[in-house]
mmCIF file as gemmi writes it, N, C-alpha and C atoms, coordinates in Angstrom:
data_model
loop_
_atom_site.group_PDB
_atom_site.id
_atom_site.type_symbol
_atom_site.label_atom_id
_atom_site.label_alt_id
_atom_site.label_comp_id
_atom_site.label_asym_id
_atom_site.label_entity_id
_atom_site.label_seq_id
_atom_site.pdbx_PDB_ins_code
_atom_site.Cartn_x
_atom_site.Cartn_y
_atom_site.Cartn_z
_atom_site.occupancy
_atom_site.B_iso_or_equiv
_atom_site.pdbx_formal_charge
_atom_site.auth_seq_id
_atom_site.auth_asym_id
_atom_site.pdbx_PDB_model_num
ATOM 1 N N . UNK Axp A 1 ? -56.744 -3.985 -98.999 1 0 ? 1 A 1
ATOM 2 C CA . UNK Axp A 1 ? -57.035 -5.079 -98.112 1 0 ? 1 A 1
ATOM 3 C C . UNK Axp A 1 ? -57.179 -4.524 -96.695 1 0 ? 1 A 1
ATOM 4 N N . UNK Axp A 2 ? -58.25 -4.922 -96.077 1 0 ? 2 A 1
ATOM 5 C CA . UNK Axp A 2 ? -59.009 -4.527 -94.736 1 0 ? 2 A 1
ATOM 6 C C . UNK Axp A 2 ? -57.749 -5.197 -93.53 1 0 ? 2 A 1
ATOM 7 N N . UNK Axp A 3 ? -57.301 -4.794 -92.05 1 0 ? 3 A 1
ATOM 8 C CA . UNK Axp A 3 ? -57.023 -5.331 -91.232 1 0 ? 3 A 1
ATOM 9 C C . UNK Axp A 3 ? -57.804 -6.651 -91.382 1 0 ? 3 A 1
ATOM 10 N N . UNK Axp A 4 ? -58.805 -6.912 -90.847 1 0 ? 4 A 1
ATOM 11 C CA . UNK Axp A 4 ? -59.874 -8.227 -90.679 1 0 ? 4 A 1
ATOM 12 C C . UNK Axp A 4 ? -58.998 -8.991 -92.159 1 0 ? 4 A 1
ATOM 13 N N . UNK Axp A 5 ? -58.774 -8.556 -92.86 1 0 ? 5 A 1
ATOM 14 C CA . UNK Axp A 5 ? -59.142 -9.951 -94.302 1 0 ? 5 A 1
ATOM 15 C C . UNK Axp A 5 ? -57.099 -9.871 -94.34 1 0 ? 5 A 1
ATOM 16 N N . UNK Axp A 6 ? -56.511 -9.067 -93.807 1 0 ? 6 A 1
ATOM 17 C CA . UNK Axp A 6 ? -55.728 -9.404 -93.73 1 0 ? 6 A 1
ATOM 18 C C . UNK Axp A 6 ? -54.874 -10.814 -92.228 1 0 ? 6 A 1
ATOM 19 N N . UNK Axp A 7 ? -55.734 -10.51 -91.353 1 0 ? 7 A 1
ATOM 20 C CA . UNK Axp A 7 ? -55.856 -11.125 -90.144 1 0 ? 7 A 1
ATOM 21 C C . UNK Axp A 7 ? -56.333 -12.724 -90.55 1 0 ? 7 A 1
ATOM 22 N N . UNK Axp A 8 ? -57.221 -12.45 -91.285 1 0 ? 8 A 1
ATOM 23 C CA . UNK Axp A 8 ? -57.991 -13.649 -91.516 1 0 ? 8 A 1
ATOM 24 C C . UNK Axp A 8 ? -56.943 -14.677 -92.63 1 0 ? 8 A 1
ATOM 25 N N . UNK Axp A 9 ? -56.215 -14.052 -93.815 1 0 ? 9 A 1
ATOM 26 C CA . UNK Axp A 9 ? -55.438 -14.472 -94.626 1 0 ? 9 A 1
ATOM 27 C C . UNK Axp A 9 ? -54.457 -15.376 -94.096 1 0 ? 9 A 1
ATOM 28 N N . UNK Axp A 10 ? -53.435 -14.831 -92.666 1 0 ? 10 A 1
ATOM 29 C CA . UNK Axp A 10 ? -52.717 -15.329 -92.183 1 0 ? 10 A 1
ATOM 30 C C . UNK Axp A 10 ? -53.5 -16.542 -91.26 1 0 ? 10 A 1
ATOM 31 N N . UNK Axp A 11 ? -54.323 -16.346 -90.55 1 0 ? 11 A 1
ATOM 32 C CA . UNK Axp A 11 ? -55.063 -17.405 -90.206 1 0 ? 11 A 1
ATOM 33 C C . UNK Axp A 11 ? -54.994 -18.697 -91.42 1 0 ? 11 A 1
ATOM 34 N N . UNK Axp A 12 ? -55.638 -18.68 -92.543 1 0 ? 12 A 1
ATOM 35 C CA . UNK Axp A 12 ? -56.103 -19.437 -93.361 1 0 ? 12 A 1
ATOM 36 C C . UNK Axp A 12 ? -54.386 -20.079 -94.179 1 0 ? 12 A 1
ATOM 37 N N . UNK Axp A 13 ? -53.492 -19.196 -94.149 1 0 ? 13 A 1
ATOM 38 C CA . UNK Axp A 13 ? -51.853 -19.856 -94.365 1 0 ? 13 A 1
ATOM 39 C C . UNK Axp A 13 ? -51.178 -20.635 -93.219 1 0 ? 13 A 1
ATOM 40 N N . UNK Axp A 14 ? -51.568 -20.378 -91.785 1 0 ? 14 A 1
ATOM 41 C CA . UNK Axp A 14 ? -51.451 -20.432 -90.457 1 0 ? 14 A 1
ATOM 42 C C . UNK Axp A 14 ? -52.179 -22.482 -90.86 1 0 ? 14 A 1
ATOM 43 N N . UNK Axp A 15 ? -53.048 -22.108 -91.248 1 0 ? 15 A 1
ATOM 44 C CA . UNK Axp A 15 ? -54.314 -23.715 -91.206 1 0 ? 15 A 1
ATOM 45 C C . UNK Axp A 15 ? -53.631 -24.516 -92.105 1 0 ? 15 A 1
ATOM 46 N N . UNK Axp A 16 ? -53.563 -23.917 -93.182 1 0 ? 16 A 1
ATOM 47 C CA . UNK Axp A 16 ? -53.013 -25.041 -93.935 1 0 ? 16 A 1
ATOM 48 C C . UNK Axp A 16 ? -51.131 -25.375 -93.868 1 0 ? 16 A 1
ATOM 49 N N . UNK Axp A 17 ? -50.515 -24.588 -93.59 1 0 ? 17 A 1
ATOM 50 C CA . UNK Axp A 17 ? -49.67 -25.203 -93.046 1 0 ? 17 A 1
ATOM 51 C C . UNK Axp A 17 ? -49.808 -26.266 -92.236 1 0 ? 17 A 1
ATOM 52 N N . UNK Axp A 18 ? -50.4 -26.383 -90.742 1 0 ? 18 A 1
ATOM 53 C CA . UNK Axp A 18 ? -50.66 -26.958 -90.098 1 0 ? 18 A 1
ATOM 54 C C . UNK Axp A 18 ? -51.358 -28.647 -90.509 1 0 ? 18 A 1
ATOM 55 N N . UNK Axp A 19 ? -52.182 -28.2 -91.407 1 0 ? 19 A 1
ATOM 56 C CA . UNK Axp A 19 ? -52.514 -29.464 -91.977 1 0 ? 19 A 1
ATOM 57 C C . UNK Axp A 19 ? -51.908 -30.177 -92.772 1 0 ? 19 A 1
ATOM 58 N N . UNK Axp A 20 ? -51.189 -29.343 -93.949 1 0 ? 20 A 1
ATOM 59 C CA . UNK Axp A 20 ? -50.321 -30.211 -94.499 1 0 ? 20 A 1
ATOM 60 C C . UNK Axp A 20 ? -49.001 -30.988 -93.803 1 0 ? 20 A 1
ATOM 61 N N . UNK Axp A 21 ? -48.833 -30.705 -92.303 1 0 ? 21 A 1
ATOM 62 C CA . UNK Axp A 21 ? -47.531 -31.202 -91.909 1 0 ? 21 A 1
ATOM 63 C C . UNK Axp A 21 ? -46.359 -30.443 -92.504 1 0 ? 21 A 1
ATOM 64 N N . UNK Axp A 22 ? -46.434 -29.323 -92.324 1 0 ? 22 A 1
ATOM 65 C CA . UNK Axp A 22 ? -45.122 -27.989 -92.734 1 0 ? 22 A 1
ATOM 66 C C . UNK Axp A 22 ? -44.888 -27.776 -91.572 1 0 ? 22 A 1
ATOM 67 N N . UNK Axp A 23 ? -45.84 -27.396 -90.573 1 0 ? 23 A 1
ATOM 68 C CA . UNK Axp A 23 ? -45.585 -26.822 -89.352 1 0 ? 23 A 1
ATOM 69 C C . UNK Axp A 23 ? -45.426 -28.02 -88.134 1 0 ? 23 A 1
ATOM 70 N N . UNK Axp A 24 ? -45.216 -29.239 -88.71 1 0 ? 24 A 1
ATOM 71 C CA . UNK Axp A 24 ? -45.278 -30.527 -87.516 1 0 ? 24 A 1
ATOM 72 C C . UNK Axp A 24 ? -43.745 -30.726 -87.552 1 0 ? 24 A 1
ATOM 73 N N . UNK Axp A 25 ? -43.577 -30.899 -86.065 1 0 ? 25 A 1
ATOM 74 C CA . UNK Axp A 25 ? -42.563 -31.212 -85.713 1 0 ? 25 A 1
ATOM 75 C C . UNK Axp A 25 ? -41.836 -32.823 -86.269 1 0 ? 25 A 1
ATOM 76 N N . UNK Axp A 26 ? -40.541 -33.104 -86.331 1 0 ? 26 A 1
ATOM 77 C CA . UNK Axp A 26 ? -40.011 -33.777 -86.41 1 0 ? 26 A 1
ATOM 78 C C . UNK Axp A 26 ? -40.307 -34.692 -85.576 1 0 ? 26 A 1
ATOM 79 N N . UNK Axp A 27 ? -40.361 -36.249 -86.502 1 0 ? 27 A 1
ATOM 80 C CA . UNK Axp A 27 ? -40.178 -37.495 -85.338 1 0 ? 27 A 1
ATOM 81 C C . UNK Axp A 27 ? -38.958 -37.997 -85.007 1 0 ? 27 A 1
ATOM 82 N N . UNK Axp A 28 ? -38.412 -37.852 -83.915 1 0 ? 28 A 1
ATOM 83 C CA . UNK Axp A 28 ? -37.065 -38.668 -83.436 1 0 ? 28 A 1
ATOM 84 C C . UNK Axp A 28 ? -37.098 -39.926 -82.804 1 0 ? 28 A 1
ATOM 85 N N . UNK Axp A 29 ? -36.23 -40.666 -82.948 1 0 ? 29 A 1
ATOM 86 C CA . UNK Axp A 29 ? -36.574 -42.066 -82.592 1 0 ? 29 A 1
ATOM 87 C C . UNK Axp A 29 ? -35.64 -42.103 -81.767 1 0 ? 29 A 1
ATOM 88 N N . UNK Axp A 30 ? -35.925 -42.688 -80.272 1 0 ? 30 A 1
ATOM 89 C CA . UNK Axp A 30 ? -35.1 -42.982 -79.36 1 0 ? 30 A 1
ATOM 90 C C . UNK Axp A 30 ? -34.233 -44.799 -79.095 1 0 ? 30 A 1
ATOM 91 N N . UNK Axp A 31 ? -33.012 -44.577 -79.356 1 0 ? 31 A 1
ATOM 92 C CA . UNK Axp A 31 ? -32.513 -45.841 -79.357 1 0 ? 31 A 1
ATOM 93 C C . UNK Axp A 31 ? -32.637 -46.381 -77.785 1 0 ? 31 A 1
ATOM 94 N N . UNK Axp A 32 ? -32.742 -47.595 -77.806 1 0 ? 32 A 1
ATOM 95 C CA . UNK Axp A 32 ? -32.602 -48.527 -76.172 1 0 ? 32 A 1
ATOM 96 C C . UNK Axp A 32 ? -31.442 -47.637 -75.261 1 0 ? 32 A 1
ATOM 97 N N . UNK Axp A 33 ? -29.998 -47.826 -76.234 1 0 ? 33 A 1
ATOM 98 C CA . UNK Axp A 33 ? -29.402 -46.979 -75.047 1 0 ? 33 A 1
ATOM 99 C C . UNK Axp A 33 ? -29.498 -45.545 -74.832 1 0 ? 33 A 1
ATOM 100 N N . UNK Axp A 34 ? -30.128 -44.507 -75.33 1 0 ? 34 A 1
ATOM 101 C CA . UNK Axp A 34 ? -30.48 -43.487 -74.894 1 0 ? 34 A 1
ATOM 102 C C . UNK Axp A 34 ? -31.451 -43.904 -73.819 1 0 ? 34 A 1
ATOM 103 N N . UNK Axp A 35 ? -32.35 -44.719 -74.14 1 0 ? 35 A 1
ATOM 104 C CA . UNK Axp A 35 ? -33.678 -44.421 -72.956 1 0 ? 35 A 1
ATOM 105 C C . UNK Axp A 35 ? -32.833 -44.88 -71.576 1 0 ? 35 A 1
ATOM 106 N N . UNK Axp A 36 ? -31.628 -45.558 -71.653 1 0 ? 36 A 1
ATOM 107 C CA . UNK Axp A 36 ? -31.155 -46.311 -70.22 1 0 ? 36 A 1
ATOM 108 C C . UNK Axp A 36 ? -30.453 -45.452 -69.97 1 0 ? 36 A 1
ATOM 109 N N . UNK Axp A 37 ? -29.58 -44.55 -70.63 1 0 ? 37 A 1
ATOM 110 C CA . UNK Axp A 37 ? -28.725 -43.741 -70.478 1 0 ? 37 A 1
ATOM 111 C C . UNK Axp A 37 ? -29.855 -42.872 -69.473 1 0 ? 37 A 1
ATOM 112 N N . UNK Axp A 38 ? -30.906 -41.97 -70.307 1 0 ? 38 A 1
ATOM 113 C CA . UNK Axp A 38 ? -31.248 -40.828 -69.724 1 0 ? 38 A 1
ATOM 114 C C . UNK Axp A 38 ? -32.067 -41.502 -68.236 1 0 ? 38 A 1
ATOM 115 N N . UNK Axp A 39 ? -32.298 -42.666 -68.086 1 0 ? 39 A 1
ATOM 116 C CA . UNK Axp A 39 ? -33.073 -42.853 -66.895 1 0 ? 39 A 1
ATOM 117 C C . UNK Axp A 39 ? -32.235 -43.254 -66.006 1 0 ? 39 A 1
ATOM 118 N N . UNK Axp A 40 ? -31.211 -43.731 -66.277 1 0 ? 40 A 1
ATOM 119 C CA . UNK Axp A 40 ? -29.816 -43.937 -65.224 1 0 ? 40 A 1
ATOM 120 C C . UNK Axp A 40 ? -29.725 -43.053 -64.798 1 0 ? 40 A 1
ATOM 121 N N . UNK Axp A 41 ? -29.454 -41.873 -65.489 1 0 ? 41 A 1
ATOM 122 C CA . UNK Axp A 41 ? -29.411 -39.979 -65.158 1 0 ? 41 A 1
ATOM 123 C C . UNK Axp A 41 ? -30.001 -39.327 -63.924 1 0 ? 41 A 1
ATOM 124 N N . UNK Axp A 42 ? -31.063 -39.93 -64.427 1 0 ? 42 A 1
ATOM 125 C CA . UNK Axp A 42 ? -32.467 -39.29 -63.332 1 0 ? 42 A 1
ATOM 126 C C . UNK Axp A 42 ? -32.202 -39.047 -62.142 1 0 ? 42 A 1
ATOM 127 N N . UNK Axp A 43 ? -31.875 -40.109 -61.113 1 0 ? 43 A 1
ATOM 128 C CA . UNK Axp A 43 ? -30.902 -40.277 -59.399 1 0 ? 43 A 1
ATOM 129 C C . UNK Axp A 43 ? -30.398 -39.306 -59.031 1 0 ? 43 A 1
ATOM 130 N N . UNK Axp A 44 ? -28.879 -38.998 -59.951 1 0 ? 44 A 1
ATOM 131 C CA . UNK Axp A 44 ? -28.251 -38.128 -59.927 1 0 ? 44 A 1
ATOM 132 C C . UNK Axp A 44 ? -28.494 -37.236 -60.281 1 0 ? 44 A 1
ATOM 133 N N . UNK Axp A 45 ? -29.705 -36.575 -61.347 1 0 ? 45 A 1
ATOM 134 C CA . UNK Axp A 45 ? -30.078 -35.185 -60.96 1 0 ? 45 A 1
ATOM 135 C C . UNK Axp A 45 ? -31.339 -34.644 -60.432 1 0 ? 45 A 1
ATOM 136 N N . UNK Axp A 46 ? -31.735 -35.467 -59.964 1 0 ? 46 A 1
ATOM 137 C CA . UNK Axp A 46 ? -32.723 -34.981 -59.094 1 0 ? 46 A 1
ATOM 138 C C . UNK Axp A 46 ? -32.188 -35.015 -57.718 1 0 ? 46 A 1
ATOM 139 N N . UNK Axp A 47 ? -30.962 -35.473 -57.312 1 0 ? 47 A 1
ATOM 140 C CA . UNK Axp A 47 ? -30.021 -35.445 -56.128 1 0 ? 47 A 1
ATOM 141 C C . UNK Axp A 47 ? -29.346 -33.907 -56.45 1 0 ? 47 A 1
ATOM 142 N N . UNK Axp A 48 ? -28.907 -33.689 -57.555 1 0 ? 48 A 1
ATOM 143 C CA . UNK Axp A 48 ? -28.365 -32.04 -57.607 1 0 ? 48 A 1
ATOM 144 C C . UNK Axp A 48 ? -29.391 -31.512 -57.223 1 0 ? 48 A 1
ATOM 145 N N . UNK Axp A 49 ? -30.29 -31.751 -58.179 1 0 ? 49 A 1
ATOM 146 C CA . UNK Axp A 49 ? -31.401 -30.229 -58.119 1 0 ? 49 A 1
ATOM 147 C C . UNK Axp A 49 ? -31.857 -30.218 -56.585 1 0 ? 49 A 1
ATOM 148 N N . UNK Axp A 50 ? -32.072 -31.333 -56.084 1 0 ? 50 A 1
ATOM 149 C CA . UNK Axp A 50 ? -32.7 -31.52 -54.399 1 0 ? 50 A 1
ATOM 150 C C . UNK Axp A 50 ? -31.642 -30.724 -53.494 1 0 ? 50 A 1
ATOM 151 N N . UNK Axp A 51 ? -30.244 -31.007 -53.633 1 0 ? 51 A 1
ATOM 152 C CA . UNK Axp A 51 ? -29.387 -29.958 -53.287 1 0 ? 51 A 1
ATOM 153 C C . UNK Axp A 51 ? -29.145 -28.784 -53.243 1 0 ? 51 A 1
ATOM 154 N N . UNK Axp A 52 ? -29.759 -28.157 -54.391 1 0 ? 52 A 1
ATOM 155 C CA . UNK Axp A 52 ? -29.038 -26.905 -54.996 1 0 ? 52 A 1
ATOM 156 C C . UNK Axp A 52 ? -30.863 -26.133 -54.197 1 0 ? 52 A 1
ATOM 157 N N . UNK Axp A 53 ? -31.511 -26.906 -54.37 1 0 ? 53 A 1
ATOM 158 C CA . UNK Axp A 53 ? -32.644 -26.451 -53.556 1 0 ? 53 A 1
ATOM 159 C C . UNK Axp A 53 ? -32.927 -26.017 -52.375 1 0 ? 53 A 1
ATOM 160 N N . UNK Axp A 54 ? -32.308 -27.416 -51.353 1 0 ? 54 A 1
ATOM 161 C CA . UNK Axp A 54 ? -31.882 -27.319 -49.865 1 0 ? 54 A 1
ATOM 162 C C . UNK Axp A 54 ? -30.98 -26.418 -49.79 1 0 ? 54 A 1
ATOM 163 N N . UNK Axp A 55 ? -29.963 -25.744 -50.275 1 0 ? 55 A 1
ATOM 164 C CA . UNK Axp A 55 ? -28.902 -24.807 -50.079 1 0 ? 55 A 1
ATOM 165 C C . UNK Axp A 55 ? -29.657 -23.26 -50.35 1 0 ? 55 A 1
ATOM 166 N N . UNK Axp A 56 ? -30.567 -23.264 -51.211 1 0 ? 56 A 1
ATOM 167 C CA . UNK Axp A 56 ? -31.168 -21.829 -51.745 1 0 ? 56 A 1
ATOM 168 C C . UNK Axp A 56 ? -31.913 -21.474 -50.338 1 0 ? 56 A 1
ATOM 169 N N . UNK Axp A 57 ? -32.765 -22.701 -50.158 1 0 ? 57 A 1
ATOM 170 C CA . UNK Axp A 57 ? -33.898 -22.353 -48.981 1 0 ? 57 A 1
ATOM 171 C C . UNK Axp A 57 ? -33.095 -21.879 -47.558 1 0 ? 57 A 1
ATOM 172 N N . UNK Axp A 58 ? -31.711 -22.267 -47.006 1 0 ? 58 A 1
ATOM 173 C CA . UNK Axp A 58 ? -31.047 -22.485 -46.252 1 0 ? 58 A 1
ATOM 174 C C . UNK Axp A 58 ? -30.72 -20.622 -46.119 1 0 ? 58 A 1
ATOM 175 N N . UNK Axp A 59 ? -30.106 -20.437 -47.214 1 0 ? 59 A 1
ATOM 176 C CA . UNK Axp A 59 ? -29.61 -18.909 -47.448 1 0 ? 59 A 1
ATOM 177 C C . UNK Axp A 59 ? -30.728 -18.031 -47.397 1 0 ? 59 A 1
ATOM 178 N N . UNK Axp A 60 ? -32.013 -18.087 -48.168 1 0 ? 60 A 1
ATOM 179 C CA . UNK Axp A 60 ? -33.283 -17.657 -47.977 1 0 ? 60 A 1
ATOM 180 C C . UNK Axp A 60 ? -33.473 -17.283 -46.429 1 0 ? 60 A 1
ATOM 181 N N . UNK Axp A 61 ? -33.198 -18.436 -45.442 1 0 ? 61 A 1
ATOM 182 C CA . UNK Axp A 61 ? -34.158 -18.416 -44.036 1 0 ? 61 A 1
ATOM 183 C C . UNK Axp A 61 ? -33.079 -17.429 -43.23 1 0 ? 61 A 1
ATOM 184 N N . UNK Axp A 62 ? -32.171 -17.839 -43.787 1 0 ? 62 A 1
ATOM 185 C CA . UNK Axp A 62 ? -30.558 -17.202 -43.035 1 0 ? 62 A 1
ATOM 186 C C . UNK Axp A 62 ? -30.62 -15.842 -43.167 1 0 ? 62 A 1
ATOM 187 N N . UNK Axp A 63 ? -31.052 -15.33 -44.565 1 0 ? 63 A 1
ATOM 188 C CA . UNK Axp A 63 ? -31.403 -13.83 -44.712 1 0 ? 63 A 1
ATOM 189 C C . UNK Axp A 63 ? -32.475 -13.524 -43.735 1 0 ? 63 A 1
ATOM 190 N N . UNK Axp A 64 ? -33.493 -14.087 -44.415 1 0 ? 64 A 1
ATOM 191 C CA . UNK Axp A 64 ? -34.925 -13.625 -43.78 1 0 ? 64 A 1
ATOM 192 C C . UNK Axp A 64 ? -34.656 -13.384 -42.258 1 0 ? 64 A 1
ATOM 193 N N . UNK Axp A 65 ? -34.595 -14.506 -41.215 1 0 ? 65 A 1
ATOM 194 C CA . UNK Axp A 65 ? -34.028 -14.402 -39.766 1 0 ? 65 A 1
ATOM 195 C C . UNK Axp A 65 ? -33.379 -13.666 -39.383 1 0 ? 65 A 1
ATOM 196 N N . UNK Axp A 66 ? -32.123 -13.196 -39.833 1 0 ? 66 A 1
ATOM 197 C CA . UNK Axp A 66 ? -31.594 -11.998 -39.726 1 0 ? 66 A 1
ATOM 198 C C . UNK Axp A 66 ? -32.345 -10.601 -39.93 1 0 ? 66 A 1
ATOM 199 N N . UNK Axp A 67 ? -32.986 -10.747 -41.31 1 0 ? 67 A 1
ATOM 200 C CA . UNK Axp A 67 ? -34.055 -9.32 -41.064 1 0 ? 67 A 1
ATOM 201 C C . UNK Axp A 67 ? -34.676 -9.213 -40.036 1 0 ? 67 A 1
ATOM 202 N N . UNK Axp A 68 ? -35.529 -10.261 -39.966 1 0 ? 68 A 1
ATOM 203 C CA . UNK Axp A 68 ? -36.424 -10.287 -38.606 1 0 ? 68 A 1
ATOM 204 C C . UNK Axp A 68 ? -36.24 -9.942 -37.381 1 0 ? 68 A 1
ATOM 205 N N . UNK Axp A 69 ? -34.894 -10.601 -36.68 1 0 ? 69 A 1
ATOM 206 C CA . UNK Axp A 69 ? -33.868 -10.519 -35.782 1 0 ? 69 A 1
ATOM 207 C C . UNK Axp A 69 ? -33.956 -8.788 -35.51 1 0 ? 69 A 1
ATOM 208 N N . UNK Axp A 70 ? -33.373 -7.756 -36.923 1 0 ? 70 A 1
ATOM 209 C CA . UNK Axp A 70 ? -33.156 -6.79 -36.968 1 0 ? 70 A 1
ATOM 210 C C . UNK Axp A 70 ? -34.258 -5.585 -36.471 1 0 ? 70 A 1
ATOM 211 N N . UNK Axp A 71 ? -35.549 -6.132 -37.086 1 0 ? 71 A 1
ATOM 212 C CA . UNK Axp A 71 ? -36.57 -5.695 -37.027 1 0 ? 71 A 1
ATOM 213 C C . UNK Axp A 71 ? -37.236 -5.739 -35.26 1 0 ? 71 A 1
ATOM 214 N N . UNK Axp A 72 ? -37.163 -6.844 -35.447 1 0 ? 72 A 1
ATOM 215 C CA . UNK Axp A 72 ? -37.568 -6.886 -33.207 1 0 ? 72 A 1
ATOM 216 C C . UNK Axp A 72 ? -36.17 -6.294 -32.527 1 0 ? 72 A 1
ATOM 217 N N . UNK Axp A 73 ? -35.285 -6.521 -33.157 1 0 ? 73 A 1
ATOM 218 C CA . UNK Axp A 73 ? -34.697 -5.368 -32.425 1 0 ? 73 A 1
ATOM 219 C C . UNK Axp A 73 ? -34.889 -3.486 -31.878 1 0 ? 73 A 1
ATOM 220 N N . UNK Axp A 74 ? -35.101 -3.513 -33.354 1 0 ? 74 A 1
ATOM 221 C CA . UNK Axp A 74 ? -35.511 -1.8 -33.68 1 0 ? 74 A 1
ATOM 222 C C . UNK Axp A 74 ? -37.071 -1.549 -33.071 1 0 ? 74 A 1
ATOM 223 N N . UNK Axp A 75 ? -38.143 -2.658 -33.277 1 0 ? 75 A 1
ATOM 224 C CA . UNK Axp A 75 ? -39.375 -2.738 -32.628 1 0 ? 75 A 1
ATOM 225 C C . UNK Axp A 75 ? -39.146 -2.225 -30.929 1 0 ? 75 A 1
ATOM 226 N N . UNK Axp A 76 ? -37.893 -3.059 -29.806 1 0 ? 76 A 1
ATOM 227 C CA . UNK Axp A 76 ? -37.924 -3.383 -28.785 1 0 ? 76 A 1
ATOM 228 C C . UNK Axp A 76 ? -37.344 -2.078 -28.13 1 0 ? 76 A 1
ATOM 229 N N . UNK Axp A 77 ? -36.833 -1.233 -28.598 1 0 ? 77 A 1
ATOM 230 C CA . UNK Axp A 77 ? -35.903 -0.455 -29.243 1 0 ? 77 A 1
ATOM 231 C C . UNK Axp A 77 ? -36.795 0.631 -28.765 1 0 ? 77 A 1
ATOM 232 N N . UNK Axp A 78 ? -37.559 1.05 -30.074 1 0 ? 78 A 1
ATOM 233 C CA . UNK Axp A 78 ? -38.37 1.944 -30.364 1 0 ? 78 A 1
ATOM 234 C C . UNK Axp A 78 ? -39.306 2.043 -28.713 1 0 ? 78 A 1
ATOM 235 N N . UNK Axp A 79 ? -39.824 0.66 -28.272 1 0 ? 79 A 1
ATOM 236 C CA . UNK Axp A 79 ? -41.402 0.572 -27.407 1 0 ? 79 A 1
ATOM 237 C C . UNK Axp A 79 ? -40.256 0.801 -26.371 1 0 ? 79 A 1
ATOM 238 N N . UNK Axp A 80 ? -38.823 0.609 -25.877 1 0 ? 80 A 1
ATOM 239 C CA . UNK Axp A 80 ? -38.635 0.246 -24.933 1 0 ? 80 A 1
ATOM 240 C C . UNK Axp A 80 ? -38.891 -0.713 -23.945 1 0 ? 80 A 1
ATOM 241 N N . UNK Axp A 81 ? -38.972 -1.709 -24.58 1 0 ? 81 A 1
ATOM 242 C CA . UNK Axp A 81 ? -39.854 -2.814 -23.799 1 0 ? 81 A 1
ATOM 243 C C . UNK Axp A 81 ? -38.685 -3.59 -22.725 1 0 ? 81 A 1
ATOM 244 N N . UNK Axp A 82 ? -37.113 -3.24 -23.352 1 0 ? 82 A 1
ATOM 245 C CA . UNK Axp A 82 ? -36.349 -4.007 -22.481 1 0 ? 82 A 1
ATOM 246 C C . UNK Axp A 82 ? -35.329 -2.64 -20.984 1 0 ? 82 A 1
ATOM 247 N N . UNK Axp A 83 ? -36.251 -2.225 -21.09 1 0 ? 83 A 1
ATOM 248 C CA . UNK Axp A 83 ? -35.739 -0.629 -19.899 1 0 ? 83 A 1
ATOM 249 C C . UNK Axp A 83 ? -35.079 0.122 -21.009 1 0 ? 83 A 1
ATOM 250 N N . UNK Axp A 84 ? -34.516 0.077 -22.178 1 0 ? 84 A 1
ATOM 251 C CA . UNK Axp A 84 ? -33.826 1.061 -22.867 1 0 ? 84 A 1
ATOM 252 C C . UNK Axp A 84 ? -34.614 2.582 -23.427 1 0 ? 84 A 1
ATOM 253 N N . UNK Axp A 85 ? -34.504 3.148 -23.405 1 0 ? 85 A 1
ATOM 254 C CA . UNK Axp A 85 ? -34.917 4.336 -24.05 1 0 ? 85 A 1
ATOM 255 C C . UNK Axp A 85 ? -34.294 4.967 -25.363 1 0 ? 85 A 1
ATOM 256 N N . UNK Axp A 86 ? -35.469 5.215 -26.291 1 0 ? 86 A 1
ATOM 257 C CA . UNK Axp A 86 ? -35.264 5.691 -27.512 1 0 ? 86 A 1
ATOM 258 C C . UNK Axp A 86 ? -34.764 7.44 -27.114 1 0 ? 86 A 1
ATOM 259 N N . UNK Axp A 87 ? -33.606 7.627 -27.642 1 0 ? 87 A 1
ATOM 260 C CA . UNK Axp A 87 ? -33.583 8.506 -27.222 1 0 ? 87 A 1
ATOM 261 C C . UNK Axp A 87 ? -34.201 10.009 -28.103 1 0 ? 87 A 1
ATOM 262 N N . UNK Axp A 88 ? -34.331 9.399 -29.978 1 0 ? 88 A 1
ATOM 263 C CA . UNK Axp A 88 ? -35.238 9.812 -30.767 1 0 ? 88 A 1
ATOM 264 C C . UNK Axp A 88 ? -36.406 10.157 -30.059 1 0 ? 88 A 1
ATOM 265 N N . UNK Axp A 89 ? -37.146 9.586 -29.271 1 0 ? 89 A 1
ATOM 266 C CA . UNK Axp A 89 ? -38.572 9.62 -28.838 1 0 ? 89 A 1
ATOM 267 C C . UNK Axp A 89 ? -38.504 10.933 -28.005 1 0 ? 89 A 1
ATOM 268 N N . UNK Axp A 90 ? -38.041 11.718 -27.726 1 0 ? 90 A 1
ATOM 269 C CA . UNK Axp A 90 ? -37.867 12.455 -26.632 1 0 ? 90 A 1
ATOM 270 C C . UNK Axp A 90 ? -38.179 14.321 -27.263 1 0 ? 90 A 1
């Protein structure tokens, strides 16, 4: 048996699975109080996640600024732009 006709075999077990409903997922049925339950939910976690978001970005800028900070330092540093002299440069 060739790669190709073996390729093709699994294809053609691949199909009919699929058609016969072997490979279909399960139907679950959602009761009334699940659907109120999980949409009651919703508020409160999209209030975490909005949190946990605002706190990431917060630490993010807090890093970043500080690099930056660091960087025009060593820039101001280097050019001497504030009367200091590199004394490397010499």
């Amino acid at each position: 048996m060739t790669f190709l006709e073996k390729v093709f075999m699994v294809l053609a077990i691949a199909a009919f699975l699929m058609i016969t409903g072997v490979a279909k997922a399960e139907d679950k049925t959602i009761t009334p109080q699940e659907f109120v339950k999980t949409v009651s939910e919703v508020p409160s976690k999209v209030g975490t996640w909005f949190n946990g978001e605002v706190t990431k970005t917060k630490e993010y800028q807090a890093k970043s600024w500080a690099k930056t900070k660091e960087d025009f330092a060593s820039l101001v540093k280097k050019f001497g732009l504030l009367g200091e002299k590199d004394e490397s440069q010499n």
